[in-house]
C-alpha positions in Angstrom: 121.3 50.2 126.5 120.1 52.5 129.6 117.8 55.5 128.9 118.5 58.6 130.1 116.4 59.4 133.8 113.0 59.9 133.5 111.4 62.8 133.7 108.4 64.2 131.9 110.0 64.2 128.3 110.9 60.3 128.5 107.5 59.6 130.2 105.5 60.5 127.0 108.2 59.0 124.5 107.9 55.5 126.7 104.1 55.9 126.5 105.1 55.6 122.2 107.1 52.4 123.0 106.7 49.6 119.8 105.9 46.0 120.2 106.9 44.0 117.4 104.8 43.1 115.0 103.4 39.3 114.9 103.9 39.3 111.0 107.0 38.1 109.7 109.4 41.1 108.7 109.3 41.8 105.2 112.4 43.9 104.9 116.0 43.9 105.9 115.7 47.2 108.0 112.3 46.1 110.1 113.6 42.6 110.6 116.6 44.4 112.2 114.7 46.8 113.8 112.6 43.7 115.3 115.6 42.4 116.7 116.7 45.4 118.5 113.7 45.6 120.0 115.1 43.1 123.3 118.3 45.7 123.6 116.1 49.0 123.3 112.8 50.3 122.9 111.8 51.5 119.3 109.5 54.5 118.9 105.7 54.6 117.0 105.6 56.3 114.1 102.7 58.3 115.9 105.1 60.2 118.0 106.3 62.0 114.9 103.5 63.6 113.7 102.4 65.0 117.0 102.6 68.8 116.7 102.3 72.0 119.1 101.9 76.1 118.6 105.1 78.1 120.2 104.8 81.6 119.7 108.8 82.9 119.2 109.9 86.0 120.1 110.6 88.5 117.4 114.0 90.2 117.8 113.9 94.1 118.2 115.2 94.6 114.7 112.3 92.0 113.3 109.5 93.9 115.9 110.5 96.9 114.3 110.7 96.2 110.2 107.1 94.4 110.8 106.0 97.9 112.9 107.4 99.4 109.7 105.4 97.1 107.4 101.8 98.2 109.6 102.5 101.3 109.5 103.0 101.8 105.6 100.0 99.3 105.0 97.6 101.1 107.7 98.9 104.8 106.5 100.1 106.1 110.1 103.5 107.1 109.6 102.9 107.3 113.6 105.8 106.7 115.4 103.7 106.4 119.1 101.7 103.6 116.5 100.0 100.9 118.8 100.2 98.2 116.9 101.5 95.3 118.4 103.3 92.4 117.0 103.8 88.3 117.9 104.9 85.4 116.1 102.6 82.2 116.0 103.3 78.9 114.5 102.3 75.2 114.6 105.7 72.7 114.7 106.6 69.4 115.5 106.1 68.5 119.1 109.4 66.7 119.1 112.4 68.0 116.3 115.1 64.7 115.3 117.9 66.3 113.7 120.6 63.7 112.6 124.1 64.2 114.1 126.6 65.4 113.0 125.3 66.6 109.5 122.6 68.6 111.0 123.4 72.2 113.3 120.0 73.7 112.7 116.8 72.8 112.3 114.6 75.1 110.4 111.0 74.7 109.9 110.4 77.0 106.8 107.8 79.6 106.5 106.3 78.0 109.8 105.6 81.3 111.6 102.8 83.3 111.0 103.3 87.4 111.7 100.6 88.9 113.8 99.7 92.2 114.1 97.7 93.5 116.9 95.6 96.6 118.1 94.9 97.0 121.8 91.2 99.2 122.2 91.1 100.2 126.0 89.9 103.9 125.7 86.6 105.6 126.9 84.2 106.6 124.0 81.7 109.9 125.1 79.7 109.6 121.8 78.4 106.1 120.5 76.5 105.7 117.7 74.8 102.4 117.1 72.6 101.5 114.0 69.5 99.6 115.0 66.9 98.6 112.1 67.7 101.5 110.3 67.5 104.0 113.0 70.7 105.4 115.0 70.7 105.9 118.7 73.2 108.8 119.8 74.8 108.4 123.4 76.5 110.8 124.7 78.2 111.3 128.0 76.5 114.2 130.2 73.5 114.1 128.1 70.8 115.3 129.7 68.9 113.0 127.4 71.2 110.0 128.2 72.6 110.5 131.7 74.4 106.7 131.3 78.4 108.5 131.4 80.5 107.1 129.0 81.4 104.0 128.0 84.6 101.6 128.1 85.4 99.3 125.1 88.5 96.7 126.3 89.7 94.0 123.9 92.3 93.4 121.0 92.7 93.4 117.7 94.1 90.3 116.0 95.3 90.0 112.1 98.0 87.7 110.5 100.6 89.6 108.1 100.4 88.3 104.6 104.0 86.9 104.9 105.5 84.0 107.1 108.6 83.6 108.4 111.2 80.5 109.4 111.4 79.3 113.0 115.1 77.8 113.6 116.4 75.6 116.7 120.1 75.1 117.2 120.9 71.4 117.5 121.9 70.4 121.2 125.5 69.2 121.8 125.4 65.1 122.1 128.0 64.7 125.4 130.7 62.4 124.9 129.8 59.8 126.8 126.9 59.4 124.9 129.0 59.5 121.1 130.1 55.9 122.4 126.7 55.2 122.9 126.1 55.7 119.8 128.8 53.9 118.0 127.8 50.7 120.3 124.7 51.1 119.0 125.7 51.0 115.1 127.9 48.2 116.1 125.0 45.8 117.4 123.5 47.0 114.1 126.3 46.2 112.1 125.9 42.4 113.6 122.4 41.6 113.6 122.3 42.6 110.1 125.4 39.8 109.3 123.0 37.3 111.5 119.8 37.6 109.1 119.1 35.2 106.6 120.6 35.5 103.1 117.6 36.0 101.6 116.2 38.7 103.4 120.0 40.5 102.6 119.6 39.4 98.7 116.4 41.2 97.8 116.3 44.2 100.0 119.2 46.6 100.1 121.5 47.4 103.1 121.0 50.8 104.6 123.8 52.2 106.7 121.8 53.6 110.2 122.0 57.6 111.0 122.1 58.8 114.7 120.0 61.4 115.7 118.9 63.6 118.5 115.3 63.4 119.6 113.8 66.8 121.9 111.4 68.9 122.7 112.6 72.7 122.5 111.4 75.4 124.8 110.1 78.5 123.3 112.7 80.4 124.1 115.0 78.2 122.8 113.5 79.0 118.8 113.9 81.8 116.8 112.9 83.7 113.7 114.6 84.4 110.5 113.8 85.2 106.9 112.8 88.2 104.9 110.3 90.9 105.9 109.0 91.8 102.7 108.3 95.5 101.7 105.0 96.3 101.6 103.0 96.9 98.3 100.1 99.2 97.8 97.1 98.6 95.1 97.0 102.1 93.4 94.1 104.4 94.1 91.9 104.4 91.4 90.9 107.8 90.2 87.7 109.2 91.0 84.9 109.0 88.5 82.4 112.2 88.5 79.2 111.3 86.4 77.4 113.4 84.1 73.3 113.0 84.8 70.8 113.1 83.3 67.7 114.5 85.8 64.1 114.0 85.2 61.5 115.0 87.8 58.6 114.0 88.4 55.9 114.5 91.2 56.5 111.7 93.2 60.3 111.2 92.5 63.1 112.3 90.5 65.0 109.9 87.7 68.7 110.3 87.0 70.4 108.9 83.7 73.6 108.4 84.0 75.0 110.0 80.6 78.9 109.2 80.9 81.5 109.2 83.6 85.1 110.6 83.7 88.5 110.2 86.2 89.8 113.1 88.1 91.9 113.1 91.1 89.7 114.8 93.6 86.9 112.9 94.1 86.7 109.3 95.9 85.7 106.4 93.5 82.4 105.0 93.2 81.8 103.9 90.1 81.0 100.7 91.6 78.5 101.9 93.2 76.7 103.4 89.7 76.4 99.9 88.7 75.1 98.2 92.1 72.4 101.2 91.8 71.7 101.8 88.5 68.6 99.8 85.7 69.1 98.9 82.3 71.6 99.0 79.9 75.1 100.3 80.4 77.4 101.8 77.5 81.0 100.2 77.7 
């Protein structure tokens, strides 16, 4: 049976080309399979678990529900919001889909939802810790006559979601669907050729045809839900009630009891991080 022309695509599936195996078959199916090997080449298991990333474009709808989702999740309610959004994910270098049961092939929850945050703006006043000191530069210092200075890079973070990357299954031509019932055919008759006993303990399985490719990017795209975001409640804050003792060379602070209000940020956390001995529940 011919192959299609060559071209880059059948040039790595001949480098996946089978031999058959010196041992003698010990099923129906790869005795078969053996004997097909003289009328067409039969593919390594190997080339099926080859993957690659494709990165999907995000329709303007899906671009703007995740924009939504940043936007609630990084409290801008900005609608000139920077945040930028892509869709990554890791799929099988070639996709089989079995004709003609199969339309689409969907690899679920295979993307991965980026967010992103271009920095490309001019700072005048830097502040950088350094062994518990802080250096201040400023631009037109007369201190610090360096001007200002120019931070450039990106900001990368991946949603805590995933969506499904689809590929609609190529039309098989019609030439070809002949092609294809030849091919169950010269099944069909090497499996009526093999010995009896080899039919008798294994079971007959009718062969599937398939389409074997390797989609372009463009050719995939996104569906699935877009969840809506949820937000861990603020905690009220936590004023304390203290206990101060001086002393000459330092002041001690008991902490006598603490209490929630809504105007204060919380940091009982850091009471216990900073605090000695016992603790009242």
């Amino acid at each position: 049976m011919p192959l299609p022309n060559t071209n880059s695509f059948t040039e790595e599936l001949a480098v996946s080309f089978e031999k058959a195996s010196p041992q003698k078959p010990k099923t129906l199916a790869e005795a078969v399979s053996d004997s097909l090997l003289e009328r067409m080449p039969r593919l390594s298991p190997d080339l099926f678990n080859k993957t690659r990333v494709v990165h999907p474009t995000l329709t303007p709808n899906q671009l703007k529900r995740v924009k939504e989702y940043q936007d609630r999740i990084m409290e801008t309610h900005n609608e000139d919001s920077a945040f930028g959004s892509s869709c990554s994910a890791e799929i099988p270098r070639f996709t089989l889909a079995h004709v003609p049961r199969q339309k689409t092939i969907t690899y679920k929850n295979a993307c991965a939802v980026l967010g992103s945050l271009d920095i490309n703006d001019r700072i005048s006043d830097l502040r950088i810790g350094l062994r518990g000191s802080v250096l201040n530069f400023r631009s037109g210092s007369n201190n610090y006559m360096i001007g200002s200075i120019r931070l450039q890079g990106r900001l990368e973070w991946e949603l805590p979601f995933k969506l499904d990357v689809n590929v609609d299954v190529p039309t098989v031509p019609t030439s070809f669907i002949d092609l294809g019932d030849e091919a169950i055919g010269l099944y069909s008759d090497i499996v009526r050729q093999m010995p009896r006993n080899l039919r008798e303990k294994t079971e007959y399985t009718t062969p599937s045809m398939g389409i074997l490719w390797a989609p372009t990017d463009s050719s995939l795209y996104v569906s699935g839900e877009i969840p809506e975001p949820t937000r861990s409640p603020q905690p009220n804050g936590d004023p304390a009630l203290v206990l101060e003792i001086q002393d000459s060379a330092r002041s001690y602070h008991h902490v006598v009891a603490v209490w929630n209000i809504g105007e204060e940020l919380p940091f009982r956390n850091w009471i216990a991080e900073y605090s000695e001995g016992r603790s009242k529940k």
